[in-house]
C-alpha positions in Angstrom: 32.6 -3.8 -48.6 32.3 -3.6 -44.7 29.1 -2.4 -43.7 29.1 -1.7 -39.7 25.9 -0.7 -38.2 25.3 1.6 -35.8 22.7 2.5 -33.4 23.5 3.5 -29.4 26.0 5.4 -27.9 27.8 2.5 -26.8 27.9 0.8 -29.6 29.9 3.5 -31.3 32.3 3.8 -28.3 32.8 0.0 -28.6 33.0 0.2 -32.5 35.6 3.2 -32.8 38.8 0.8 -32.4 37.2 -1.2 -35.4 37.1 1.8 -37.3 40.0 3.7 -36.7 42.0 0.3 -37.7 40.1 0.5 -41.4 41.0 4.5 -41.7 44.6 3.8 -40.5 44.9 0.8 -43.0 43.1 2.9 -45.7 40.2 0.2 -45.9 36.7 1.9 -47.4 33.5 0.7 -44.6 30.3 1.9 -45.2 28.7 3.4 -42.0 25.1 3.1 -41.3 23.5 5.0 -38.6 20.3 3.4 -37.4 19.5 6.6 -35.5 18.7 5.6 -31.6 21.1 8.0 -30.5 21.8 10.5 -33.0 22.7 13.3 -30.9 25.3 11.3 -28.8 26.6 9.8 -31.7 27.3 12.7 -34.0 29.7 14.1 -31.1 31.4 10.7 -30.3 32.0 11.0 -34.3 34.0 14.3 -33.3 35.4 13.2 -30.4 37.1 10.1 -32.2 37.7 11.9 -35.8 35.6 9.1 -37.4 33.4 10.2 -40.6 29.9 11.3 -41.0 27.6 8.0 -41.8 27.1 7.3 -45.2 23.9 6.2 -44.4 21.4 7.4 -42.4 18.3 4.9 -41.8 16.7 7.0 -39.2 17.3 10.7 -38.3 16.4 13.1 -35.3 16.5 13.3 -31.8 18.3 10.7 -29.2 15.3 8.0 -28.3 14.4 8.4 -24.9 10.9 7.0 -24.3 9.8 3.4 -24.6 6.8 5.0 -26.9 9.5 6.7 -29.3 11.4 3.8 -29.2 8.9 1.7 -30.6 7.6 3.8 -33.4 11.0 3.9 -34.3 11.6 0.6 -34.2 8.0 -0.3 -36.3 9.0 2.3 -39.2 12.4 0.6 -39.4 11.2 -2.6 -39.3 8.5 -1.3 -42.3 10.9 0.2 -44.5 13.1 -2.6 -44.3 10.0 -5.2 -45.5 11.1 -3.9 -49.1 14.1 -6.0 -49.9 15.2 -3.3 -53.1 15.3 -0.2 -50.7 17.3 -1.9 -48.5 19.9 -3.3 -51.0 20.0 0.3 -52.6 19.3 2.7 -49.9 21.3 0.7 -46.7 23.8 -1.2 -48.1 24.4 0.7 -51.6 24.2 -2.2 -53.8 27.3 -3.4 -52.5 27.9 -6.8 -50.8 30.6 -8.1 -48.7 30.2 -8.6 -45.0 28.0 -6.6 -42.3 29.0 -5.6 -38.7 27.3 -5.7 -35.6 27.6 -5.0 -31.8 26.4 -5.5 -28.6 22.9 -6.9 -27.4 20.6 -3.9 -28.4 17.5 -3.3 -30.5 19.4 -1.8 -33.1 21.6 -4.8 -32.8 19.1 -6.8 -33.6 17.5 -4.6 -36.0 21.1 -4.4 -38.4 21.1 -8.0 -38.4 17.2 -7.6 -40.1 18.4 -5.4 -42.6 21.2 -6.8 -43.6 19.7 -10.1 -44.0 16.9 -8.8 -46.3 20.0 -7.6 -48.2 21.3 -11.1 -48.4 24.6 -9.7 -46.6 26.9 -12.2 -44.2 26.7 -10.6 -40.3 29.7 -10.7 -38.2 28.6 -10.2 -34.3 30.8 -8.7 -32.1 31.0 -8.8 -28.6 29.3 -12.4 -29.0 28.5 -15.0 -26.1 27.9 -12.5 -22.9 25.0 -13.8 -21.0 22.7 -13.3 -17.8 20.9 -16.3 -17.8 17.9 -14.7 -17.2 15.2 -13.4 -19.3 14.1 -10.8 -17.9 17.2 -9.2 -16.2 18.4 -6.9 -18.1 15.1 -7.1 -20.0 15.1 -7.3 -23.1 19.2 -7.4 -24.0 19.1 -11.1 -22.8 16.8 -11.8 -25.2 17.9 -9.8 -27.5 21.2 -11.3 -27.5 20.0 -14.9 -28.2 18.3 -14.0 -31.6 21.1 -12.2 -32.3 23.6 -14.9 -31.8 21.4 -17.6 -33.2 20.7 -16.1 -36.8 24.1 -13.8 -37.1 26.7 -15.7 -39.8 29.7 -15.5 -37.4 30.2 -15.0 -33.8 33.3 -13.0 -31.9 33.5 -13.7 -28.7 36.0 -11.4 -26.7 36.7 -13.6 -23.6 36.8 -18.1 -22.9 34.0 -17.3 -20.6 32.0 -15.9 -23.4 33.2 -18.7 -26.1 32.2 -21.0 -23.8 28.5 -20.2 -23.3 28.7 -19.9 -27.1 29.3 -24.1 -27.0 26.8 -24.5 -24.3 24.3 -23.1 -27.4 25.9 -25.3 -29.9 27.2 -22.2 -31.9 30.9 -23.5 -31.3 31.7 -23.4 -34.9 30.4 -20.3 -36.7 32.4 -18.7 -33.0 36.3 -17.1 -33.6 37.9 -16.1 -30.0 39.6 -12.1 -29.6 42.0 -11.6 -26.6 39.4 -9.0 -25.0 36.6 -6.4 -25.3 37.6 -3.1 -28.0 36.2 -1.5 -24.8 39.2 -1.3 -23.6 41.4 0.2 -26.5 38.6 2.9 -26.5 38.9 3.4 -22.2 42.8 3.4 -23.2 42.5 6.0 -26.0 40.2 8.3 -23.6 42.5 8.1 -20.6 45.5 9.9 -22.9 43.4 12.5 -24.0 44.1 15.8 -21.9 41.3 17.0 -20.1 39.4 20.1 -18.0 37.3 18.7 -15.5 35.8 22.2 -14.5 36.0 21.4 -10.6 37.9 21.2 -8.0 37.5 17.7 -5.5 40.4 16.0 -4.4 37.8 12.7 -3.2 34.8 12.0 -4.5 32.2 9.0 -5.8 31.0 8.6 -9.4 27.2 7.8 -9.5 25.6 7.2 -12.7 21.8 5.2 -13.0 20.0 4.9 -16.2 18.4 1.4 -16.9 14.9 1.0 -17.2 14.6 -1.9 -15.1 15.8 0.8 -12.2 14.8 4.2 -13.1 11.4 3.0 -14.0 10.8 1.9 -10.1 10.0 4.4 -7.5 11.5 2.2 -5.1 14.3 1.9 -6.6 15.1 5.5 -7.7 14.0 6.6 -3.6 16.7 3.6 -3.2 19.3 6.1 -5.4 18.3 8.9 -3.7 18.9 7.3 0.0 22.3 6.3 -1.3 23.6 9.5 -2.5 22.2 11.5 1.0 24.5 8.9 3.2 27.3 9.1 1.2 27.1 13.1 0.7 27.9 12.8 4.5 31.4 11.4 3.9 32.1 12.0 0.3 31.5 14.2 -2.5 29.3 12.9 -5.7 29.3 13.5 -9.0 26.8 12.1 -10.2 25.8 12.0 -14.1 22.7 11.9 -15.4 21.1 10.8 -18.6 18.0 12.5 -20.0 15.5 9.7 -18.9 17.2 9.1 -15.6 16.1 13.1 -14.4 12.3 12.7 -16.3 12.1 10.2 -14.0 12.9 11.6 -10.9 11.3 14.8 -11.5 8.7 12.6 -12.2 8.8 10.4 -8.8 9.2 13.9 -7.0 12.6 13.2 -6.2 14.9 15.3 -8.3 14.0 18.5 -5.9 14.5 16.2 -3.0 18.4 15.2 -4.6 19.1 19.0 -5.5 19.0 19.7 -2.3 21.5 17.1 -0.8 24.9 18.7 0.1 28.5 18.2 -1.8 26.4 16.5 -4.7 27.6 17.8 -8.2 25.2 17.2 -11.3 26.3 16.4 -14.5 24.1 16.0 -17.9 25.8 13.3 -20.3 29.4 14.1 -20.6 32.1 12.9 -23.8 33.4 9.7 -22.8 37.3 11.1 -22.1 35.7 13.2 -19.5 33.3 10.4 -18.2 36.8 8.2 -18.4 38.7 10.6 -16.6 36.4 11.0 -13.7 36.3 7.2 -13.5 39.6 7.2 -13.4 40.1 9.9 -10.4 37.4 8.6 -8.2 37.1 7.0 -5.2 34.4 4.5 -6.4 31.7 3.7 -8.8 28.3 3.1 -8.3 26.5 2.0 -11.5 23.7 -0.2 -13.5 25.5 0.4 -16.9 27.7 -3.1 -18.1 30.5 -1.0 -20.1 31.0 1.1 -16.8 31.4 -2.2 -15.2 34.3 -2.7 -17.6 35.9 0.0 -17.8 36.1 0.4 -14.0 37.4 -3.2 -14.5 40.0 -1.8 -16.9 41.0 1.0 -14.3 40.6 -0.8 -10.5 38.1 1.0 -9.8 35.9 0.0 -6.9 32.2 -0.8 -8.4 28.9 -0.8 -6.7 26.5 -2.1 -9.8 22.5 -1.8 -8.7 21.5 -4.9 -10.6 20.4 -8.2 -9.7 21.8 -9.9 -12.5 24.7 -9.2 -15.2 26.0 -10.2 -18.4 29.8 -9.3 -17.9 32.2 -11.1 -15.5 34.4 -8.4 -15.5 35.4 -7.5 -11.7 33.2 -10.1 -10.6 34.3 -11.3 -6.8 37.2 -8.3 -7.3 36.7 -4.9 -8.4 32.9 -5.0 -8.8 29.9 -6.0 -6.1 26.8 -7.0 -8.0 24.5 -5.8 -5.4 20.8 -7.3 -5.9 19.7 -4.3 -4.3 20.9 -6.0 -0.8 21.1 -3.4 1.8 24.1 -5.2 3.7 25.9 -6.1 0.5 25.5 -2.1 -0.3 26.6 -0.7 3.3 29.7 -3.4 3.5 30.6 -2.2 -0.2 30.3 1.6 1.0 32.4 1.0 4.2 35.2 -0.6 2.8 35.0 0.2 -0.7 39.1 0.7 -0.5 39.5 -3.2 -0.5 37.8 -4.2 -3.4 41.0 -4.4 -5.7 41.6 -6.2 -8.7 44.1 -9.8 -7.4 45.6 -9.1 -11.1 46.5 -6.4 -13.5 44.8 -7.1 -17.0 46.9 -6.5 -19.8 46.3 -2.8 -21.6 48.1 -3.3 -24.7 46.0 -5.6 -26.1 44.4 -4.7 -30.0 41.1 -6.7 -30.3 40.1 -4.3 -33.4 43.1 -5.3 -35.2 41.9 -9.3 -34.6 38.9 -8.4 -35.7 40.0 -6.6 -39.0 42.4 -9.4 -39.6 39.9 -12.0 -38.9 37.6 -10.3 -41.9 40.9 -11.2 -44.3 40.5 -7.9 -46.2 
């Protein structure tokens, strides 16, 4: 049996390709839904005609507070502690292999459960790194307890197999031709859809990190940007549940409200966050699989970080920023000439690697 665990909404959206391969080959997985973001989740499941999970470990609504978070995290992490419930209740009484992704606490947490079960883990999206602890705190910590304790590592890029040797986990580490990022972004793009407005030019702005929206200074920062580009451009800017507690918070959602030729948007499905990446101007950005997928498309990025784990767009497409105000303004001024040198292959089918790396 393949047991695939997931927990964040990103995970699913990186996932999907995996398991629309097993449904298209007729190949049984049992999916187990940590519960992190439930709400997103259940409509991704729509969105991509992917079953219900057969498992539930948690249940409610999305987790958008660190003190949610860890209560969440303890009662999993308690449950779990009884190695019969979790052979029974989480993986059915069933062996065979277990699925992972990405660099999150419910990443870490599958790889907990399905240990106590005695159950091989596969990682996927194995060997990004930041090289710094504490940026983006805690994924890069995350990632290396992961990697270190997971059975088998898939690393979807040289750059990623390589800091994979560098750790001396070279040989429990298989090589894919790319991130199932893409086949998802891919997918998205050839949905039709409404976009509800009418802009011919505008910028994409979405913020959500903790290490950002959890800073005044940094969220004023946001707020600066939008009100000088408003001038030229049109926004859209999307924002997550935590990313507007926080400004109303910081006193500054009234302030942004106020700014002209900004339109707000609430967490959209990701053909119609896919499609305004596609249409817009530019992309400004803390999230890693935006990074990507504005990789995947050309699009110019702006990412508010001071370190990242992707090297997608790097020194092409995408301007890690370190919150430099020069390196900001030059982006902003000639945002039109930050072009990919090379068009990336689109046809690519990393979930069918992965699938026919599992020799099932």
């Amino acid at each position: 049996m393949i047991h695939i665990f997931i927990g964040t909404k990103a995970q699913f959206i990186k996932m999907v390709p995996v398991m629309m391969v097993l449904n298209k080959k007729n190949i049984n997985f049992n999916l187990i839904d940590l519960g992190q973001h439930s709400l997103l989740t259940r409509k991704l499941r729509d969105e991509f005609a992917i079953k219900s999970p057969d498992v539930y470990v948690s249940q409610g609504e999305n987790i958008s507070s660190l003190f949610k978070g860890l209560a969440w995290c303890l009662l999993i992490f308690y449950k779990g502690i009884k190695k019969t419930w979790v052979q029974e209740k989480v993986f059915l009484n069933k062996k065979g292999v277990c699925l992972i992704h990405g660099d999150t606490v419910s990443t870490l947490l599958g790889l907990y459960l399905a240990k106590r079960a005695d159950i091989k883990v596969i990682h996927i999206e194995s060997g990004l790194r930041s090289y710094n602890y504490w940026e983006p705190f805690p994924e890069e910590i995350l990632r290396l307890l992961i990697m270190r304790f997971s059975d088998r590592l898939i690393a979807p890029s040289e750059w990623s197999l390589n800091n994979l040797k560098k750790m001396g986990l070279r040989e429990k580490s298989t090589l894919i031709s790319g991130n199932t990022s893409l086949e998802t972004s891919m997918c998205s793009l050839d949905k039709k859809v409404e976009l509800e407005f009418n802009i011919d030019k505008f910028a994409l702005i979405t913020v959500h990190r903790m290490e950002n929206i959890l800073l005044k200074r940094r969220m004023q920062m946001v707020v600066e940007l939008i009100k000088n580009i408003s001038d030229e451009l049109s926004i859209v800017f999307v924002q997550h549940q935590p990313t507007i507690k926080q400004l109303k918070k910081f006193g500054l959602q009234g302030r942004l409200e106020k700014i002209k030729n900004v339109y707000f948007f609430k967490i959209l499905s990701h053909k119609h966050f896919i499609h305004l990446l596609n249409r817009c101007e530019f992309v400004i950005t803390d999230g890693g699989s935006i990074q990507e997928e504005s990789y995947y498309l050309d699009k110019p990025c702006l990412l508010l970080r001071n370190c990242t784990e992707r090297i997608e767009g790097l020194g092409e497409n995408v301007v890690l920023s370190k919150f430099c105000k020069d390196k900001i303004r030059n982006f902003i001024d000639n945002y039109k000439n930050f072009k990919r040198k090379e068009c990336i292959k689109k046809n690519i089918k990393p979930s069918e690697q992965i699938i026919k790396y599992l020799d099932i």
